[in-house]
Backbone as CSV, one residue per row, in Angstrom:
resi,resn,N_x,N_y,N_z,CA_x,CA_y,CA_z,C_x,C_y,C_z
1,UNK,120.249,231.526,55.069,121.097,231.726,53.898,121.763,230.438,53.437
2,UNK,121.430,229.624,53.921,122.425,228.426,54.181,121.235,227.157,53.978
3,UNK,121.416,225.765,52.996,122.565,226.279,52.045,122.590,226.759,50.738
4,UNK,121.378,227.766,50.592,121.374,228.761,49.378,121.901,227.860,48.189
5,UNK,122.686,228.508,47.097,123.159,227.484,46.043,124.037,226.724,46.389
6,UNK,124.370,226.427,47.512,125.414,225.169,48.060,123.835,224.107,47.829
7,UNK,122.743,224.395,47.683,121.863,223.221,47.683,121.451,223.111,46.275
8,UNK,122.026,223.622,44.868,122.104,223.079,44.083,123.235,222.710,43.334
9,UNK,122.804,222.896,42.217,124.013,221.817,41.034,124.729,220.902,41.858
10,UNK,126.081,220.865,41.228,127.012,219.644,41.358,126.667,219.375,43.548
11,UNK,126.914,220.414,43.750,127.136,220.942,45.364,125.920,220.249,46.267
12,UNK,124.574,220.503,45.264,123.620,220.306,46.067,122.816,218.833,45.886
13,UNK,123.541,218.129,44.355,123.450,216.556,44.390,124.222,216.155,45.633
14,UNK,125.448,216.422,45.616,127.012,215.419,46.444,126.252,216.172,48.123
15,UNK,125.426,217.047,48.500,125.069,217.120,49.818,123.707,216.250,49.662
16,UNK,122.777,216.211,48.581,121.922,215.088,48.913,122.550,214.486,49.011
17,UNK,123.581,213.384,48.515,123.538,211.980,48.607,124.803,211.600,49.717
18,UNK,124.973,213.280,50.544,125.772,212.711,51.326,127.296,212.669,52.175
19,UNK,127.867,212.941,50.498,128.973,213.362,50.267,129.747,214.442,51.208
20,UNK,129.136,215.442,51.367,129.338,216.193,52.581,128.291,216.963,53.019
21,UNK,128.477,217.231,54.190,127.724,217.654,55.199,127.731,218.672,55.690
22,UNK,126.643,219.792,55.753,126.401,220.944,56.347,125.387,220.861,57.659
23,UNK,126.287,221.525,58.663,125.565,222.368,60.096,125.535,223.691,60.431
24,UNK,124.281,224.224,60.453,124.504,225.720,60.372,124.019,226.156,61.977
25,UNK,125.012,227.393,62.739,124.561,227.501,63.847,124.255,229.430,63.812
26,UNK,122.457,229.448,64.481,122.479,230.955,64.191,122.966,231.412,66.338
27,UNK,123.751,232.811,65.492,124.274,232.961,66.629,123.667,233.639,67.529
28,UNK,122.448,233.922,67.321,121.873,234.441,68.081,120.775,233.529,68.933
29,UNK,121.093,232.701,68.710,120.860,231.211,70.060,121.292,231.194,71.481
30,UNK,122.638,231.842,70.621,123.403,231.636,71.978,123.935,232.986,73.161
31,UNK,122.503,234.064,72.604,122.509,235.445,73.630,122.335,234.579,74.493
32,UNK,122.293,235.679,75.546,122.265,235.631,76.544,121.405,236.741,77.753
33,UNK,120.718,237.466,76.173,119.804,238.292,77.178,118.343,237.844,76.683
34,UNK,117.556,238.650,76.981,115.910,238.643,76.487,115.939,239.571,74.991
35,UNK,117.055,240.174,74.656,116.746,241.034,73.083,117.920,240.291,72.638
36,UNK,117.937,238.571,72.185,119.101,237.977,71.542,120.228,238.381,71.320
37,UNK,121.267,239.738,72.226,121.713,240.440,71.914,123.299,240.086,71.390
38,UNK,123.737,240.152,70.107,125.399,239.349,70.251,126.798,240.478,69.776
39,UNK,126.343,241.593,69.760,127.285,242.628,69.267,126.952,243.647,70.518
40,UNK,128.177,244.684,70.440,127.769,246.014,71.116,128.840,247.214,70.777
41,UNK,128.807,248.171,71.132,129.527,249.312,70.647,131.087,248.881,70.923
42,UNK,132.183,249.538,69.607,133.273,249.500,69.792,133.763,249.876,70.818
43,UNK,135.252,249.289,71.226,135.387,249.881,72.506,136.309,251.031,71.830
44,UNK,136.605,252.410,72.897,137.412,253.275,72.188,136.307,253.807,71.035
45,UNK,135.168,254.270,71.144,134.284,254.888,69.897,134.648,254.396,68.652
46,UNK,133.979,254.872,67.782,134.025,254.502,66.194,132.625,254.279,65.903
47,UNK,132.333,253.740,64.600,130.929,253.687,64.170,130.703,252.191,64.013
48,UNK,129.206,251.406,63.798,128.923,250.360,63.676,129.033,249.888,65.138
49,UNK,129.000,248.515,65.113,128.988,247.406,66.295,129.778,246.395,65.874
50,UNK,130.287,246.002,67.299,131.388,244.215,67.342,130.803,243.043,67.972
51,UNK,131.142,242.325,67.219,130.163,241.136,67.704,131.105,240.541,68.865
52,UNK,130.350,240.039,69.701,130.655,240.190,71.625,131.694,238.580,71.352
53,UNK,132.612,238.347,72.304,133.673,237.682,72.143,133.398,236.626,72.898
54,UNK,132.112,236.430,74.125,131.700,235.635,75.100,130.656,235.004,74.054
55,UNK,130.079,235.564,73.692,129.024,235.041,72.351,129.659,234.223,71.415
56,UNK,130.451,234.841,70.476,131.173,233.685,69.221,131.529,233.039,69.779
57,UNK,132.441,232.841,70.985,133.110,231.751,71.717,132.057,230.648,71.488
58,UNK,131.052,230.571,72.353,130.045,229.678,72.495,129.579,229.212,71.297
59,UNK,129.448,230.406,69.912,129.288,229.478,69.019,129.942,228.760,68.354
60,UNK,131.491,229.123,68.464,132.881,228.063,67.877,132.479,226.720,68.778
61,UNK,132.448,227.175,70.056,132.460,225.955,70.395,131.749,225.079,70.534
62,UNK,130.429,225.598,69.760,129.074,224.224,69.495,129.652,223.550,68.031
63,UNK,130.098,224.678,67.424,130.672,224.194,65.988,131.552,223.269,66.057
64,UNK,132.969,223.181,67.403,133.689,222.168,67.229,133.229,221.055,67.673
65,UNK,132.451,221.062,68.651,131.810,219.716,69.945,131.874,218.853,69.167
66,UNK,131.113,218.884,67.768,131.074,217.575,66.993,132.575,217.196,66.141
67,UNK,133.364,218.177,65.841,134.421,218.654,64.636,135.015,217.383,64.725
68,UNK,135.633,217.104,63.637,136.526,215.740,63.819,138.127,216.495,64.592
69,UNK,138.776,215.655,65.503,140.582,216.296,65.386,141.308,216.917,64.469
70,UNK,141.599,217.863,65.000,142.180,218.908,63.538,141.780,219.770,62.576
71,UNK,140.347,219.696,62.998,139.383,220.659,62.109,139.872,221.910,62.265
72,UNK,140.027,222.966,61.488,140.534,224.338,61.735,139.099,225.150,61.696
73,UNK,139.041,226.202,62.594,138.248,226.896,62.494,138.666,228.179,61.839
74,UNK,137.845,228.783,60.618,138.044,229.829,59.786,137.134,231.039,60.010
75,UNK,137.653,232.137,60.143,136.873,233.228,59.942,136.786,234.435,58.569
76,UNK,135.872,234.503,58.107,135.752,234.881,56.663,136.107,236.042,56.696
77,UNK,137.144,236.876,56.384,137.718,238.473,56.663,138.309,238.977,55.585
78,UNK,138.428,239.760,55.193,139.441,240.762,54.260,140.509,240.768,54.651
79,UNK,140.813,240.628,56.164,141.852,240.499,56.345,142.823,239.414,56.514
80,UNK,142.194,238.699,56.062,142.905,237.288,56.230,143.707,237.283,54.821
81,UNK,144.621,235.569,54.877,145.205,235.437,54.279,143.831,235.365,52.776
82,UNK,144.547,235.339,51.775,143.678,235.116,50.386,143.401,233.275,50.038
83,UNK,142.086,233.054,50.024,141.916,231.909,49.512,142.223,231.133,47.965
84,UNK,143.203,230.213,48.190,143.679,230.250,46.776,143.287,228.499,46.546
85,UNK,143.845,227.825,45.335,142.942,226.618,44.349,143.923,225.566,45.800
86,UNK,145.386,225.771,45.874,146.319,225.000,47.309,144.971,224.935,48.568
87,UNK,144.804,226.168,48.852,144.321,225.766,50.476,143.055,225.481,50.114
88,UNK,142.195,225.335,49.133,140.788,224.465,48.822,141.143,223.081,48.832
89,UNK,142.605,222.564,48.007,142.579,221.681,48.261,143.193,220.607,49.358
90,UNK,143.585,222.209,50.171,144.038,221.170,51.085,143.079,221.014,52.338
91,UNK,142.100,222.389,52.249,140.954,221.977,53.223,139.689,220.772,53.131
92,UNK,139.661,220.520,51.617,139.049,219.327,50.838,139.393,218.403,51.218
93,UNK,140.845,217.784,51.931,141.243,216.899,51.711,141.582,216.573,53.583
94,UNK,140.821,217.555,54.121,141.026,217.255,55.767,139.932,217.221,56.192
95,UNK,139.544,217.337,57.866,138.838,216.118,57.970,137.071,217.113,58.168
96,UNK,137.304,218.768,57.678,136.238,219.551,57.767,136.754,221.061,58.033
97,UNK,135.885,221.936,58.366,136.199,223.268,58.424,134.753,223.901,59.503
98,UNK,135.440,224.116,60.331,134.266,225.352,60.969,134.432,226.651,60.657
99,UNK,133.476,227.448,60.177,133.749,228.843,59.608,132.669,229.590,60.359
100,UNK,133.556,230.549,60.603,132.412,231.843,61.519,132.242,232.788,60.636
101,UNK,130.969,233.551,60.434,130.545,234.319,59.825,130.543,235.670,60.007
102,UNK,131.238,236.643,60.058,131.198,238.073,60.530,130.150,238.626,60.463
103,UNK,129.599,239.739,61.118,128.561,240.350,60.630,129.087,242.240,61.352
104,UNK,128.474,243.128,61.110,128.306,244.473,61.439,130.285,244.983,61.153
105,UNK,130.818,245.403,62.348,132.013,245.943,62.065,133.062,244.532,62.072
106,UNK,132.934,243.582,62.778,133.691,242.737,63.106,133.382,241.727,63.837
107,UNK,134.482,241.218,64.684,134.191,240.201,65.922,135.518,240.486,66.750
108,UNK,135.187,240.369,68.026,136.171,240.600,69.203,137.173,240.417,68.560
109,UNK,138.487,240.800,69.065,139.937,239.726,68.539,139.949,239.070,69.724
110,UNK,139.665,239.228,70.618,140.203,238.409,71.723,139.042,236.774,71.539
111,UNK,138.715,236.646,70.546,137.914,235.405,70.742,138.588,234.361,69.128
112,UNK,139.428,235.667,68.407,139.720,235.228,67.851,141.252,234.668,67.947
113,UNK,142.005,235.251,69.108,143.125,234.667,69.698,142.953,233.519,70.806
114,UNK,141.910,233.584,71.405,141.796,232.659,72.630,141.231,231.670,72.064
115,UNK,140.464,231.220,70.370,140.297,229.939,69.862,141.365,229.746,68.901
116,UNK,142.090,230.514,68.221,143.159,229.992,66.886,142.508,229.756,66.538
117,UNK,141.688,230.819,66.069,140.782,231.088,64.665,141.589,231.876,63.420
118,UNK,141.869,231.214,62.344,142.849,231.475,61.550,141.618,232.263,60.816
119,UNK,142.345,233.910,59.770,141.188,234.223,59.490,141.599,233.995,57.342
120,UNK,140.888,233.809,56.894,140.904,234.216,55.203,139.778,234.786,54.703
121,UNK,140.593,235.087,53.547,139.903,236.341,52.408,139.361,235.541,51.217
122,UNK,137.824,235.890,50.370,138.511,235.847,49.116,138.749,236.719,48.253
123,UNK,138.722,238.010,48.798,139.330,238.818,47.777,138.834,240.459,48.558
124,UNK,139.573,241.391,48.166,140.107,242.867,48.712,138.650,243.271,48.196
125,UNK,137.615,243.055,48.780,136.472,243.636,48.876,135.733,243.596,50.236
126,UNK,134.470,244.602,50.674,134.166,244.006,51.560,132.302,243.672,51.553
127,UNK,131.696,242.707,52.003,130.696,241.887,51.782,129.612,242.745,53.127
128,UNK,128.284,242.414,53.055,128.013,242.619,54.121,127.726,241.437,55.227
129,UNK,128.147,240.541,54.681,128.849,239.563,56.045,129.280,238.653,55.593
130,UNK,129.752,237.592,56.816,130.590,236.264,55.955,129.707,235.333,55.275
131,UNK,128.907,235.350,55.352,127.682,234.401,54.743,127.819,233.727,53.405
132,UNK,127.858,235.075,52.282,128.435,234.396,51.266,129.760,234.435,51.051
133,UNK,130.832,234.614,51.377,132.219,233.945,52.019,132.420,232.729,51.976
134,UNK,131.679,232.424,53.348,131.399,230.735,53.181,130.986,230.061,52.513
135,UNK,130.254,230.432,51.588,129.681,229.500,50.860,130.311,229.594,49.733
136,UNK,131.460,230.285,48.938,132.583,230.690,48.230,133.507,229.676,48.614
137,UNK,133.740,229.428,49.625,135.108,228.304,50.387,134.387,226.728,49.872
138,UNK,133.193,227.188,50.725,132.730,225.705,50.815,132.655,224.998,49.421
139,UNK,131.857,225.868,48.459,131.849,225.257,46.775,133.442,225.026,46.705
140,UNK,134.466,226.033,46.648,135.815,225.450,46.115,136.280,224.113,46.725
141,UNK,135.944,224.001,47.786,135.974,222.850,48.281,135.757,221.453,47.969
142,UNK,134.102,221.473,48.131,133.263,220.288,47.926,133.244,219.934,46.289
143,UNK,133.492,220.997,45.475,133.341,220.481,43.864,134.829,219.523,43.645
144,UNK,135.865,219.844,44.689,137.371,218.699,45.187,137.218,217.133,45.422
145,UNK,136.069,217.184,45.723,136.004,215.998,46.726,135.795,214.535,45.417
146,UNK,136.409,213.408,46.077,135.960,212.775,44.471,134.596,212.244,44.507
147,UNK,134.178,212.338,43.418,133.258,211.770,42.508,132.764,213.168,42.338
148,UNK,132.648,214.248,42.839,131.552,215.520,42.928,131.314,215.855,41.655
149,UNK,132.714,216.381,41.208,132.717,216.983,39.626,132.781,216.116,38.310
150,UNK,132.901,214.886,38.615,132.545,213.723,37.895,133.756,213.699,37.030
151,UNK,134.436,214.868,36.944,135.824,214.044,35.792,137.341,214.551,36.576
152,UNK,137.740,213.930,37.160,139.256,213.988,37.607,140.311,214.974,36.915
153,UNK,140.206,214.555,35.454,140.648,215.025,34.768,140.752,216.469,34.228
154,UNK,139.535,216.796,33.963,139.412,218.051,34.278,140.074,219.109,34.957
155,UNK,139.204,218.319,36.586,140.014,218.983,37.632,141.605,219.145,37.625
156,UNK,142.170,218.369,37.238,143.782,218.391,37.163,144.167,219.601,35.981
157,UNK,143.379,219.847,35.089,143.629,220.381,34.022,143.398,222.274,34.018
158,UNK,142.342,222.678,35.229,141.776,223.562,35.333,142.304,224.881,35.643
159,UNK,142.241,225.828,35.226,142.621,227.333,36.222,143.210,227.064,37.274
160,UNK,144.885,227.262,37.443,145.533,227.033,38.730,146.293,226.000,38.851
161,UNK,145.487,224.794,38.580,146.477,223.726,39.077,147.969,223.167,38.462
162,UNK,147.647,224.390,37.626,149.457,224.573,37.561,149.954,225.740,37.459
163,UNK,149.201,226.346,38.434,149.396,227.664,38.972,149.661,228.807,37.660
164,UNK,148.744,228.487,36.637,148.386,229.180,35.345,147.160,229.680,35.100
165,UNK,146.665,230.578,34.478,145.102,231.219,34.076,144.982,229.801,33.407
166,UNK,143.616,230.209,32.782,143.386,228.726,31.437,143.501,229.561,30.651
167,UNK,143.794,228.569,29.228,144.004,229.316,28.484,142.237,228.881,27.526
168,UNK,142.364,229.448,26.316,141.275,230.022,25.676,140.696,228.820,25.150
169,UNK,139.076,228.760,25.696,138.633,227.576,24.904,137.121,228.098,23.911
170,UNK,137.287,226.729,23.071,136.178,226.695,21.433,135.637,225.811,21.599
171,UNK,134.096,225.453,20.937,133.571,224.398,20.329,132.934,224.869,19.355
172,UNK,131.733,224.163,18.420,131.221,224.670,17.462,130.067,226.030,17.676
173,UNK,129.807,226.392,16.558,130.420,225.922,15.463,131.541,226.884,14.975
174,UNK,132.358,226.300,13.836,133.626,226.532,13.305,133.563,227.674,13.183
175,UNK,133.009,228.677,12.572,132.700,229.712,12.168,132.034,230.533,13.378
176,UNK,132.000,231.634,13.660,130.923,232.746,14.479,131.426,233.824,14.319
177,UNK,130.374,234.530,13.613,130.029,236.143,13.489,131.922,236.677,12.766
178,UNK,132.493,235.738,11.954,133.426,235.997,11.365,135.037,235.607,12.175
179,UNK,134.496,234.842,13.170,135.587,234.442,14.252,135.697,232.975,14.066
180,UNK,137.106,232.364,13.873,137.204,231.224,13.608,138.265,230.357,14.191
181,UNK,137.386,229.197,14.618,138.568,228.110,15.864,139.979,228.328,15.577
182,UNK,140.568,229.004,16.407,142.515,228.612,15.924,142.461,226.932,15.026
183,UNK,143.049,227.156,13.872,143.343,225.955,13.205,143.649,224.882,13.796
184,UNK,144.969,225.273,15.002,145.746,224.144,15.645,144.850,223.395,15.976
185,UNK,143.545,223.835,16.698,142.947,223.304,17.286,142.151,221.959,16.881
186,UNK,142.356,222.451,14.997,141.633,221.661,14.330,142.216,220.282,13.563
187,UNK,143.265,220.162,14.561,144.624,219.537,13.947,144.783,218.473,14.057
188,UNK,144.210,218.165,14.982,144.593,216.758,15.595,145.762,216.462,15.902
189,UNK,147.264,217.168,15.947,148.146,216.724,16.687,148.569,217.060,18.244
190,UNK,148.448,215.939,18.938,147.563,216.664,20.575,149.201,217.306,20.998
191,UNK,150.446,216.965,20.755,151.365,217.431,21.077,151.031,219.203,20.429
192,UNK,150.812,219.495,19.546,150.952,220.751,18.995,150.080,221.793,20.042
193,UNK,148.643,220.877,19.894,147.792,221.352,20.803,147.831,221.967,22.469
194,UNK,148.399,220.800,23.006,149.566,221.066,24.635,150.154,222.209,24.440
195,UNK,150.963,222.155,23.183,151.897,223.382,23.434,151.193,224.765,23.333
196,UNK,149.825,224.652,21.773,149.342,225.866,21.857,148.796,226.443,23.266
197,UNK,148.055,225.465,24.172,147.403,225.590,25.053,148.521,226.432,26.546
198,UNK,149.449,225.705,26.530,150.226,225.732,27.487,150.934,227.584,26.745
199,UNK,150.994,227.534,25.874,151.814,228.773,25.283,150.458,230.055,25.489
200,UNK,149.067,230.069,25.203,148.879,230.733,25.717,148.065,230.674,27.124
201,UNK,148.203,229.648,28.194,147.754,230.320,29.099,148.914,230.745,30.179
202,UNK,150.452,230.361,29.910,151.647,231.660,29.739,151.105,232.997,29.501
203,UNK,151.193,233.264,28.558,150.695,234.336,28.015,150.067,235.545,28.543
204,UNK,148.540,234.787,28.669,147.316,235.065,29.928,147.950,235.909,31.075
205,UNK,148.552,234.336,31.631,148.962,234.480,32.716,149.898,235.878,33.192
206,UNK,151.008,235.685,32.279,151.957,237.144,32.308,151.065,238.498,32.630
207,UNK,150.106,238.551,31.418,149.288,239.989,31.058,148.612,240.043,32.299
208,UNK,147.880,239.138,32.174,146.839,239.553,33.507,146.839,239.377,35.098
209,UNK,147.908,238.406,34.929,147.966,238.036,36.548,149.836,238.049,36.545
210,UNK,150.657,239.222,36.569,151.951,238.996,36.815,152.060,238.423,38.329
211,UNK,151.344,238.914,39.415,151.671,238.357,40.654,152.204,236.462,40.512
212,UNK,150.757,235.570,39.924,150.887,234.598,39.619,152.322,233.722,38.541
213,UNK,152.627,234.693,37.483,153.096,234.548,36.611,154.940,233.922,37.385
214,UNK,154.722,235.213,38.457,156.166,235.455,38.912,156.155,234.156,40.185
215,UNK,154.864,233.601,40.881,155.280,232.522,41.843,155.118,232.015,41.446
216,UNK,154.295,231.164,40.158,154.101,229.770,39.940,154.694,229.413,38.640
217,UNK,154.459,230.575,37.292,154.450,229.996,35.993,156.251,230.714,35.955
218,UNK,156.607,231.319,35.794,158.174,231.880,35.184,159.038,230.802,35.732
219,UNK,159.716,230.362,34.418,160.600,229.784,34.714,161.788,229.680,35.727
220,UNK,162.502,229.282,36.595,163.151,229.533,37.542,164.786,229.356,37.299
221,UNK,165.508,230.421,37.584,166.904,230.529,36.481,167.557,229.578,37.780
């Protein structure tokens, strides 16, 4: 699965040439019987299977052997904290990430307490494994890194980084199907423009995302 569209566009130039680096470990290397076996029945009944806690161990810890100091190891969960535009960039900006991949009902907890395996989400759904998870983290990530996305600027400008929706964008042509560029836009005064921009992705922001609205964008009395 790996690295699927992490091996194209922007993602899959900046891993040709280098930029960063993917190691993928399958965990079923590291059974330990003759039927590769790495899950087994819940303990206490229930349905599905847990993936065995002597098993992931071994594979965190081929994942860190190489890790630079300080690498955090992540596990891709619903139940984790929510991955937001902050902890992309602050995992972008350290020195890597080992991420374990869930599969069937879960994974031990006890493998996930005995490594400080921190776990995150990206969102109140559930996948049928961490697979594409990771590769959700990893793009928010690596499109961070400089030179990847080729304009800085941008990036500074984008969904979030001022903890705002974006607000609404145009190009040509002027006219479509009776819909026509906000004037301001056509104005050329870039102060007016800031403000339209900034006024509605306020706006946005309020309607559609109050959670956001209320930690990042509302003014603070």
């Amino acid at each position: 699965m790996f690295p699927g569209p992490l091996g194209l566009s922007l993602a899959g130039k900046a891993l040709e040439d280098g930029t960063w680096a993917l190691e993928t470990f399958d965990i079923r290397s590291f059974a330990t019987d003759k039927h590769r076996s790495v899950d087994d029945t819940p303990a206490g009944g229930g349905a599905g299977m847990v993936m065995r806690a002597d098993i992931a161990a071994l594979a965190i810890d081929a994942g860190r052997a190489d890790a630079a100091p300080g690498t955090p190891t992540l596990y891709l969960s619903p139940r984790g904290a929510p991955l937001t535009q902050a902890r992309a960039h602050e995992l972008a900006e350290g020195p890597g990430v080992v991420l374990l991949c869930g599969r069937f009902e879960g994974v031990d907890e006890r493998v996930l307490a005995a490594r400080g395996v921190e776990e995150i989400s990206i969102g109140d759904y559930v996948l049928s494994g961490g697979e594409l998870a990771a590769q959700v983290l990893i793009d928010a990530c690596v499109r961070l890194l400089p030179g990847v996305a080729g304009n800085e600027v941008s990036l500074a400008e984008e969904s979030f980084a001022s903890g705002l929706l974006e607000y609404p964008h145009y190009t040509r042509p002027r006219e479509w199907e009776g819909r026509a560029i906000p004037e301001v836009l056509l104005s050329g005064d870039h102060e007016k423009i800031a403000k339209w921009r900034r006024d509605q992705a306020e706006a946005i922001t309020k309607a559609r995302r109050p959670d956001l609205w209320e930690r990042y964008g509302k003014p603070k009395s």
